[in-house]
C-alpha positions in Angstrom: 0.0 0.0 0.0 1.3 3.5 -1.1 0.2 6.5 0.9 0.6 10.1 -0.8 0.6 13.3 1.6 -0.2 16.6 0.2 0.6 19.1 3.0 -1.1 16.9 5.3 -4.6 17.6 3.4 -5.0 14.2 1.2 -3.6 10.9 1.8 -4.0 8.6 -1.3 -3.8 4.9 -1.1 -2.9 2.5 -4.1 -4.8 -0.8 -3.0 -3.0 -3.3 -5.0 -1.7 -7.4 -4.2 2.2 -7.5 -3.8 2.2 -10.1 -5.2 -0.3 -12.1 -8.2 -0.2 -14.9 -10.2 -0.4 -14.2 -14.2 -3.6 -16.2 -14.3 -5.8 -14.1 -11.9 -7.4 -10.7 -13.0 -5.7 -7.8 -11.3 -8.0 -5.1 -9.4 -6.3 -1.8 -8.6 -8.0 0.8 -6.8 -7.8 4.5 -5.3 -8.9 5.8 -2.6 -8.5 8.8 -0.1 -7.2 7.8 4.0 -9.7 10.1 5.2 -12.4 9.5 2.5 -12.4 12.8 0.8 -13.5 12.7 -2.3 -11.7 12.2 -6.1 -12.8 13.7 -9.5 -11.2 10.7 -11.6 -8.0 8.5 -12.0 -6.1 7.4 -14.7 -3.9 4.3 -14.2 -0.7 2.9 -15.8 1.4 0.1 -15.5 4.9 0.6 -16.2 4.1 4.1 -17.6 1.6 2.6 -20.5 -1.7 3.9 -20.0 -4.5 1.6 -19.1 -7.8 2.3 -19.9 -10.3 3.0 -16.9 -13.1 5.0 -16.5 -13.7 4.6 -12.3 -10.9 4.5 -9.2 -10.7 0.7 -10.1 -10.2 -1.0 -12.7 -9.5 -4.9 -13.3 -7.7 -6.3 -16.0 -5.9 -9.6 -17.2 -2.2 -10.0 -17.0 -1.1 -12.7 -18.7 0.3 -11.4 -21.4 2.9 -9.6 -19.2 6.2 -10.8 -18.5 7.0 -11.5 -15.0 8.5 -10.4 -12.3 8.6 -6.8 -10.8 6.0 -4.1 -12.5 5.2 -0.5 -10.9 1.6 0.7 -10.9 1.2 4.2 -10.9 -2.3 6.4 -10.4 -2.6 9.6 -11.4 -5.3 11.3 -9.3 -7.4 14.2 -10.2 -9.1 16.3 -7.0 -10.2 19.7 -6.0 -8.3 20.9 -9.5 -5.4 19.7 -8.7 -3.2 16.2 -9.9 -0.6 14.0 -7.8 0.9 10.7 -8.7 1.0 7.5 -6.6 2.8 4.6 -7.2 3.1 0.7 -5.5 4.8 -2.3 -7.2 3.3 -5.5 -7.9 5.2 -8.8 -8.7 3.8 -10.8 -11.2 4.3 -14.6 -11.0 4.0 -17.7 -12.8 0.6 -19.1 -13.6 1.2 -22.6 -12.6 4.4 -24.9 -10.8 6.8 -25.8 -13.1 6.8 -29.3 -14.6 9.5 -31.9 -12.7 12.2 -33.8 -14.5 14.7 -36.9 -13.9 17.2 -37.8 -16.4 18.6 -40.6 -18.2 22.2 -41.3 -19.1 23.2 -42.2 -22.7 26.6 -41.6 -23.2 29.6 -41.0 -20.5 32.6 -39.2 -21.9 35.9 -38.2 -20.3 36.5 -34.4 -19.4 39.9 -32.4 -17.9 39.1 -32.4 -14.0 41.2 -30.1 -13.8 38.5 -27.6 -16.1 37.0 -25.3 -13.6 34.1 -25.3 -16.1 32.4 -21.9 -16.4 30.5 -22.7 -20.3 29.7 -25.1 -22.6 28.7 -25.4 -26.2 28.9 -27.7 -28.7 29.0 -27.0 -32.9 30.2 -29.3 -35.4 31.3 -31.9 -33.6 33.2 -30.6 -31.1 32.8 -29.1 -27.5 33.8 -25.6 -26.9 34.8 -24.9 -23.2 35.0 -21.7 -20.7 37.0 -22.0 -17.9 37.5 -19.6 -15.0 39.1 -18.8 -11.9 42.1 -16.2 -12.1 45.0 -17.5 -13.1 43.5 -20.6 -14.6 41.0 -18.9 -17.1 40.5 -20.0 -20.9 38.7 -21.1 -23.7 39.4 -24.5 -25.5 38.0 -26.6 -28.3 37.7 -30.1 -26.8 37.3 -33.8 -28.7 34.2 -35.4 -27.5 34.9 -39.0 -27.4 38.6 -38.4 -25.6 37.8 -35.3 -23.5 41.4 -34.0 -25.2 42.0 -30.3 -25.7 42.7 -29.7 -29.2 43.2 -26.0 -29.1 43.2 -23.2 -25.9 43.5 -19.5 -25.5 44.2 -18.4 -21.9 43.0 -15.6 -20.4 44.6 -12.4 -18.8 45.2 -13.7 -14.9 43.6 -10.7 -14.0 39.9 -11.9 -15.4 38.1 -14.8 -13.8 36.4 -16.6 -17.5 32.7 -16.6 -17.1 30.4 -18.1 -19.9 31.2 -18.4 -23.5 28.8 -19.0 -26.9 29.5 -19.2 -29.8 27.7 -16.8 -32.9 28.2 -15.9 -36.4 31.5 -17.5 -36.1 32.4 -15.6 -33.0 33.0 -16.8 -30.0 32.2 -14.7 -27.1 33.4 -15.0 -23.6 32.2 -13.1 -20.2 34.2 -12.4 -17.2 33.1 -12.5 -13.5 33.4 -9.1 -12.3 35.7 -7.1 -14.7 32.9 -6.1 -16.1 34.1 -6.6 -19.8 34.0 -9.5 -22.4 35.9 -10.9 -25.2 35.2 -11.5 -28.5 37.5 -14.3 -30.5 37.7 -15.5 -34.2 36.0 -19.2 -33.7 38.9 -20.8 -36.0 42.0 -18.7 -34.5 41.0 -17.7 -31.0 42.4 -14.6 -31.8 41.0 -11.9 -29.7 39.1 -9.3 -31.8 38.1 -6.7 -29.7 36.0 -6.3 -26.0 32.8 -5.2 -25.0 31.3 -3.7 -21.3 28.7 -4.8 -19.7 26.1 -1.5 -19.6 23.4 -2.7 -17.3 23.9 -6.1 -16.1 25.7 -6.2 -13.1 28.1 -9.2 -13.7 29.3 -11.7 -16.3 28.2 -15.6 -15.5 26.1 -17.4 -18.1 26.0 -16.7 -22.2 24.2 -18.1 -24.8 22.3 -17.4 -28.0 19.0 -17.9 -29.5 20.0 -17.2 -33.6 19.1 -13.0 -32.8 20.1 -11.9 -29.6 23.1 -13.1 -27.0 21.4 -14.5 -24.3 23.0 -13.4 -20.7 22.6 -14.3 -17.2 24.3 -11.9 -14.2 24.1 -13.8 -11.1 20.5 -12.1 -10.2 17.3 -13.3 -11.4 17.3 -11.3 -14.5 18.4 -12.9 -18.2 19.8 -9.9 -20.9 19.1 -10.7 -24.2 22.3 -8.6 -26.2 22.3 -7.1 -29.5 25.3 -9.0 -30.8 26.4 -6.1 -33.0 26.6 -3.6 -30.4 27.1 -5.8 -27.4 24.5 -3.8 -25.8 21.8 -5.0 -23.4 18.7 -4.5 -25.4 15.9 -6.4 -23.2 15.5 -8.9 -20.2 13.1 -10.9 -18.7 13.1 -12.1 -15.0 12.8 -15.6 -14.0 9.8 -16.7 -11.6 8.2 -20.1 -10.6 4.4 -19.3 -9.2 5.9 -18.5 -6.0 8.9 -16.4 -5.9 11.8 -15.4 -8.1 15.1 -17.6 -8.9 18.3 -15.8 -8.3 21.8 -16.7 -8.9 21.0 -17.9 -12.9 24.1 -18.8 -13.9 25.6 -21.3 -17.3 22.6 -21.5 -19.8 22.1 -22.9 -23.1 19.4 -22.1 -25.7 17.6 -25.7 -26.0 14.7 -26.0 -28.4 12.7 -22.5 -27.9 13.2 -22.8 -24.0 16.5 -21.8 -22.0 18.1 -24.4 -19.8 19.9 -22.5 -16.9 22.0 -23.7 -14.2 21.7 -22.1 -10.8 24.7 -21.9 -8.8 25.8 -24.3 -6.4 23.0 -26.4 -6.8 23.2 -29.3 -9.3 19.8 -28.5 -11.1 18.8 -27.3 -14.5 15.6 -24.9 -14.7 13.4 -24.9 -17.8 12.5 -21.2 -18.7 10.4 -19.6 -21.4 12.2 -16.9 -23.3 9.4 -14.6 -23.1 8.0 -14.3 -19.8 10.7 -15.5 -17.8 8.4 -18.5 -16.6 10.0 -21.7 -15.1 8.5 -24.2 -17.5 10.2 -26.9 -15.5 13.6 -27.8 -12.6 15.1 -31.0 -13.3 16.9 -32.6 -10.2 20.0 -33.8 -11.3 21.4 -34.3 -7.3 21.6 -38.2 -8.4 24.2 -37.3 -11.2 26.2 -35.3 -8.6 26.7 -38.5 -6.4 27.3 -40.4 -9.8 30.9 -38.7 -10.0 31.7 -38.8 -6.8 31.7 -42.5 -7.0 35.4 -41.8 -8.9 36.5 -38.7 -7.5 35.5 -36.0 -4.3 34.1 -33.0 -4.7 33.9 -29.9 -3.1 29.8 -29.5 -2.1 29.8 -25.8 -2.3 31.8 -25.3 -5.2 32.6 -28.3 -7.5 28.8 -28.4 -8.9 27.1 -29.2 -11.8 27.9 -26.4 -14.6 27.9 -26.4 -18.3 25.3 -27.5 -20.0 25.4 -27.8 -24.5 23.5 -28.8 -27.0 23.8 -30.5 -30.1 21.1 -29.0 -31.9 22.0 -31.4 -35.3 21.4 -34.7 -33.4 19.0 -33.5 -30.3 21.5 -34.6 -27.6 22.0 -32.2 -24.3 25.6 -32.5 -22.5 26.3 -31.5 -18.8 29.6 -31.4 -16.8 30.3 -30.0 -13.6 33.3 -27.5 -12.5 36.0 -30.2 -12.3 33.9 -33.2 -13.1 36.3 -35.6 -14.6 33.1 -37.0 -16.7 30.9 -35.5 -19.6 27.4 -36.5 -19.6 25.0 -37.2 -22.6 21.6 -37.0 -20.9 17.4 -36.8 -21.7 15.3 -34.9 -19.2 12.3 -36.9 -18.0 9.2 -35.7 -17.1 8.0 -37.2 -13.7 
């Protein structure tokens, strides 16, 4: 609730939910603490006009995207005009779908790869790896897990999340706030890019337009990948709450598959709402490596997810997993 003073004469109130699921109508209202009286209102959500001839209005919102939206009043009395505003979080319309997985294939892969992104063209893995000191991008044989080609990073940068686009390959760093751009055949670095809005570099990806970027928050950047500019986002929310800390991510079939950090799940998301379509528990897979090798619990998780859009097969690895995995979600 949003209360308005006007030299202690008018107190106006938005009455408005916090918080609403997508599938429910949303009533917004006006009124005055002390019941005085008001000539009209006009009301807007995220400054486009909505169309209401009373104090309260109700309307559908499930064509909106999700997450935060500010509703502001404009209020007309005594000839004179004030604005109010409240925000309202708008959440998914229904629990996301649950998944298991199946393991096809097993491959080997570098433990010593602090894995940061993944992605997979023409036959071959691309890799990100990160940590100062440590960081790099590789080209890496499938079937042997050997690296056929590496560019290391500055040790000043920690290497975030890589894609690869138009023959580019990109690369993010953590907080340096600044990313590469590499020939995909040479590695040779052709020129950086800031970051203009999102707060950090962790996941990247692409969609055949846009760069797809995640910054540690619950918020996904889709990027112009001329400019390198941050053009758009969405922001990611079940039917409860939001999901922060969206990290590696791959494009998959319309939907993006998303790690969250330091938990060994994969969230299903739709591009244009920011819905969680469905979380697959992949906990099982965790314990499945450390049948060969310990891992650190907070650290050492599952991250790096590729697809293999040719052939319909989905790889995941973890930061110094020693194995590759050639999985299919499945729906509970």
């Amino acid at each position: 609730m949003a209360i308005f003073s006007c030299k202690s004469e008018h107190k106006f109130i938005i009455n408005a939910p916090k918080k609403i699921q997508t599938n429910k109508e949303l009533t917004i209202s006006v009124s005055e603490k002390n019941n005085k009286p008001i000539d009209s209102v006009q009301f807007l959500i995220d400054d486009k006009k909505i169309n209401n001839d009373a104090n309260t209005v109700t309307l559908k919102i499930n064509d909106y995207k999700l997450g935060k939206h500010v509703i502001t009043a404009i209020v007309f009395y005594e000839n004179k005009t004030t604005k109010v505003a409240e925000t309202v979080y708008f959440l998914a319309d229904s629990a996301p779908d649950i998944y298991t997985y199946k393991i096809i294939n097993t491959y080997p892969h570098d433990k010593d790869a602090y894995t940061q992104g993944l992605e997979f063209l023409n036959g071959f893995l691309y890799e990100g790896t990160g940590r100062k000191g440590s960081s790099s991008i590789r080209k890496v044989a499938l079937k042997t897990g050997k690296v056929l080609q590496q560019q290391n990073l500055d040790a000043q940068y920690f290497g975030e999340g890589i894609t690869i686009f138009n023959n580019k390959l990109y690369q993010l760093t953590w907080q340096g706030g600044i990313g590469f751009v590499y020939d995909l055949n040479t590695f040779e670095q052709e020129k950086t890019f800031n970051y203009t809005k999102s707060r950090e570099g962790w996941g990247l990806s692409h969609n055949g337009e846009k760069l797809i970027k995640t910054d540690g928050t619950e918020y996904i950047w889709f990027l112009n990948p001329e400019t390198l500019v941050e053009e758009s986002y969405i922001e990611v929310y079940t039917n409860e709450r939001k999901v922060e800390k969206l990290n590696e991510l791959e494009f998959v079939n319309g939907l993006i598959y998303i790690n969250i950090w330091q938990q060994n799940t994969i969230l299903i998301v739709n591009p244009n709402t920011g819905k969680v379509e469905g979380v697959a528990n992949l906990n099982s897979l965790k314990t499945t490596i450390e049948k060969e090798q310990k891992l650190d619990d907070a650290d050492e998780v599952l991250n790096g997810i590729a697809f293999d859009k040719e052939n319909n097969r989905l790889f995941v690895t973890g930061k110094h997993w020693s194995k590759l995995y050639e999985i299919v979600l499945v729906k509970k």
